[in-house]
N, C-alpha and C positions, 0 to 999 in steps of 0.2 A: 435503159441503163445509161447514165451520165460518164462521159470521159474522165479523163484528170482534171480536168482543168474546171469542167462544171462539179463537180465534187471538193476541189476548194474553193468556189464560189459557195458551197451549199454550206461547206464550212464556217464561212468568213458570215453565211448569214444565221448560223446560228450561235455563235460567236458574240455577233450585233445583239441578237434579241436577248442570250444571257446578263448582258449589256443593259439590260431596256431599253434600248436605241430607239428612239422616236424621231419620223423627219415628215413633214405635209411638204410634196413637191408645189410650189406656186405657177403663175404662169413663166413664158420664158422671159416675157415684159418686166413682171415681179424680179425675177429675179438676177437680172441684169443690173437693176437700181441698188439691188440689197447687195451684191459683190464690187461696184463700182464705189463704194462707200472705203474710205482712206485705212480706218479699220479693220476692214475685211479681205483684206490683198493675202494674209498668210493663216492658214489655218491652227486652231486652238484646238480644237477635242473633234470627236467621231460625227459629229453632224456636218464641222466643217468641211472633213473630208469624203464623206460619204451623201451630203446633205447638199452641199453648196459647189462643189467641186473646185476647192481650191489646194492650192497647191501646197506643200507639207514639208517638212523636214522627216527623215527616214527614221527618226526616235521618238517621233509623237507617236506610232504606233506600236500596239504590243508585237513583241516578237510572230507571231505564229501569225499574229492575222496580216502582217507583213509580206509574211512567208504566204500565206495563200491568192493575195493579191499577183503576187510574181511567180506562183503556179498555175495561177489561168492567167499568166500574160496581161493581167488586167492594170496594170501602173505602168507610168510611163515619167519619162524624166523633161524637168522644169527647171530647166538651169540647174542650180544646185538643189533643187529640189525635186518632187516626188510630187504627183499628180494618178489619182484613179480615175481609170477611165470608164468606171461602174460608176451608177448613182445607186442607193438605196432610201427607198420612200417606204411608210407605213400607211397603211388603210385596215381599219378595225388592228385586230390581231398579229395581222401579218405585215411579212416584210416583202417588198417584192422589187428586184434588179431590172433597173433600165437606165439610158446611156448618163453618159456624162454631160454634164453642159458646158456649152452651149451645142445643142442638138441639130447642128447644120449637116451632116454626112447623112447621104444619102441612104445609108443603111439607120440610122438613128433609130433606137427605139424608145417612144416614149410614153409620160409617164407624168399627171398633172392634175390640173382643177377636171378637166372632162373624166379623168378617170374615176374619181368620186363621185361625179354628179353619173356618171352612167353604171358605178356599185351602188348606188342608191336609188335610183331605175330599176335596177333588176330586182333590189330586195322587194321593192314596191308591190312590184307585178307576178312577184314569185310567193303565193300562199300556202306551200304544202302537196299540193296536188302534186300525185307522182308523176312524173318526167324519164323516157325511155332515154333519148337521143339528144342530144345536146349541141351544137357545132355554133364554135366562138368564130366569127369569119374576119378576117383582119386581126388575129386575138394581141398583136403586140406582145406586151410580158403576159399576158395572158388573166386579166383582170376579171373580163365577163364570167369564161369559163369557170373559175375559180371561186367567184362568189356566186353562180350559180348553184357549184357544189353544193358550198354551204347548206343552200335550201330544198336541194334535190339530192341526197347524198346516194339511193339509190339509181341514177341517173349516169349514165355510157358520155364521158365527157372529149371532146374535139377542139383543139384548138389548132386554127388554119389561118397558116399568114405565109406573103409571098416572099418574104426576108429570115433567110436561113438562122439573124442572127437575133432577130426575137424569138424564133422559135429555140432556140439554144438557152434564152436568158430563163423563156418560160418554161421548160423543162426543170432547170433549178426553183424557180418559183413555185412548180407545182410541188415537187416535192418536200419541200421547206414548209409546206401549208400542208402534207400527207393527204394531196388527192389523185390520186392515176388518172392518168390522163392518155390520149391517144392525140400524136402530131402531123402534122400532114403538112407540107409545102405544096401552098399551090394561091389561088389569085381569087377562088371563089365557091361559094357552095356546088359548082358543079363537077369540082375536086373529091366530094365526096361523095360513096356511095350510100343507095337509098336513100327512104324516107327519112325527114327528121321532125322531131316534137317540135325543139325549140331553136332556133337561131337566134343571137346575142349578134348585134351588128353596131359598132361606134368607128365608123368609117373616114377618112379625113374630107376634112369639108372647105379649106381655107382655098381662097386663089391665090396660088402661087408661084411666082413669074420662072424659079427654079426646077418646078415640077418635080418637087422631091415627093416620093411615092408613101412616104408616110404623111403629107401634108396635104399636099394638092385634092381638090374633090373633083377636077376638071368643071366641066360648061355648067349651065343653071345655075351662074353665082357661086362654083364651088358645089354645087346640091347634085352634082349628074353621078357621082360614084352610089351616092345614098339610095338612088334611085333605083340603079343599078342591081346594085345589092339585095336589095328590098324585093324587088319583082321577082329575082331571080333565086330567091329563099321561098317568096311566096307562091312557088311553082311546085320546088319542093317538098313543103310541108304534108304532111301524115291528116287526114281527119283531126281537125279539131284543136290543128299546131300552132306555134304563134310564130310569128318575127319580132325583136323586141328591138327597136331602134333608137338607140339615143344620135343623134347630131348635130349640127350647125346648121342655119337656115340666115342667108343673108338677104335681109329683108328690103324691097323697093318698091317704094311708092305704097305701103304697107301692104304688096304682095306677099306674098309666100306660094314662092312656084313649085317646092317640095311637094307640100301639102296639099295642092290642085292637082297634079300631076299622079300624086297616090290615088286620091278621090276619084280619079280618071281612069285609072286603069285596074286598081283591084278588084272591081264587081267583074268580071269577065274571068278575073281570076278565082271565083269563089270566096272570095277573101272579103271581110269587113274593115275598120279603121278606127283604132279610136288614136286621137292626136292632141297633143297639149306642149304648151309652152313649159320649160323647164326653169329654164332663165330668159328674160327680156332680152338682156344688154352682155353678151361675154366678148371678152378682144378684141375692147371697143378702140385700141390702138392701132387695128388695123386697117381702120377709115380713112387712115392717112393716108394710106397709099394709093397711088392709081387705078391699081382695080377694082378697088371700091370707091369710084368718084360717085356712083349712083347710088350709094345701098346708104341706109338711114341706120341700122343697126342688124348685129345679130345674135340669133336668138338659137339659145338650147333648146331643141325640143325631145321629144318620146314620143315615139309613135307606137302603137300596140296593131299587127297584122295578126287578125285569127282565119285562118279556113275554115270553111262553114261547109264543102262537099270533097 
């Protein structure tokens, strides 16, 4: 059951899509350059405000959808103007709510190029084959679980994240797309009970000198949460379950410590691997910084964990 305030959220996104509102969130690089641009300081229609998060005059928007921005508290004042504090991004059909940019607050939830390249991940890997259990682990707005649906529509879906306030967005988001769902706060598949078929896992993987907990992947390059995750879903997987893993893998001296470290420890788990590069080169701006004074690039990967006993 959604509050007041996620019920004018739900509003305000069905509103948008009457609309045909289309928005592809970029990175947060992308899109620093695209609003620093002399033209783009004040927003002009629904992409601007909802797309780009800039700031607005109070009669660019229609009445009501006004009106439910400041029923979920979701606007906020910019000088003499008006700023949302919601983003809405599109992937296939749907719409789905997460933060505003620029995504520095520790609670941030976010919402970008990884979240495409890991709904095109799971469509990949997802053939039909029915699916009991589901659990989206870190789910953010809740993107894995969601297009897991899609392809498992008879399938018990979970979405687990240790931030109250993506679980709040994704609650909206689930509904807005008519898939029930079941939420849970907590930091890890061991949050939930029993066995599960399938774990959805896009974990953050970035070194991050902030330690912002949607960003940060801690030690191995950023790769030690991925790991984490991974072993600790591949424990509890059901006969024959998977883990579906999309992440970041910062690559040194053309290592891949991920991907060793899988290799290493699954066979003890029952568990098999298949592993592939998704993308070569993503966030190749982030080599500038110091903690990656080693790393040569990094690479999206997909890892497939099945249980074999």
């Amino acid at each position: 059951m959604l509050d007041e305030g996620q019920s004018a959220l739900g509003a305000l996104l069905l509103d948008l899509r009457e609309r045909d509102y289309r928005f592809v969130a970029p990175t947060p690089a992308t899109h620093a350059r695209v609003v620093a641009r002399p033209d783009r300081q004040l927003a002009r229609g629904l992409r601007d405000v909802f797309g780009w998060s800039l700031p607005f005059a109070p009669g660019l928007l229609p009445p009501a959808m006004l009106a439910n921005l400041e029923r979920a508290d979701a606007v906020e004042a910019a000088g003499d103007l008006l700023r949302s504090k919601v983003r809405v991004s599109s992937l296939g059909d749907h719409l789905f709510l997460h933060s505003a940019f620029p995504t520095t607050d520790e609670n941030s939830v976010f919402f970008g190029p990884d979240s495409y390249r890991f709904a095109d991940f799971i469509r990949a890997e997802l053939t039909g084959e029915p699916i009991g259990r589901v659990v989206d682990i870190g789910a953010g707005s809740g993107v894995g679980g969601l297009v897991a649906a899609s392809h498992a529509p008879a399938a018990r879906i979970t979405l687990l994240d240790a931030n109250p306030a993506a679980l709040r967005l994704a609650a909206v988001n689930a509904q807005h797309a008519g898939i029930e769902v079941e939420l849970i706060e907590g930091c890890g598949v061991e949050d939930v009970p029993g066995n599960v078929d399938l774990v959805l896992a896009n974990p953050p993987y970035m070194m991050d000198e902030d330690g912002r907990t949607y960003r940060d992947g801690g030690d191995l390059h950023g790769a030690r949460i991925s790991l984490d995750w991974t072993l600790s879903a591949a424990r509890r997987l059901a006969p024959g379950g998977r883990v579906l893993l999309y992440t970041g893998v910062a690559m040194v001296d053309g290592r891949d410590e991920l991907k060793a470290a899988l290799e290493r420890e699954l066979p003890a788990l029952g568990c098999t691997l298949r592993y592939r590069e998704i993308d070569p080169d993503v966030f190749g701006e982030e080599l500038d910084e110091p903690a990656y004074r080693e790393v040569e690039r990094i690479a999206a990967i997909g890892a497939v964990v099945t249980r074999q006993t």
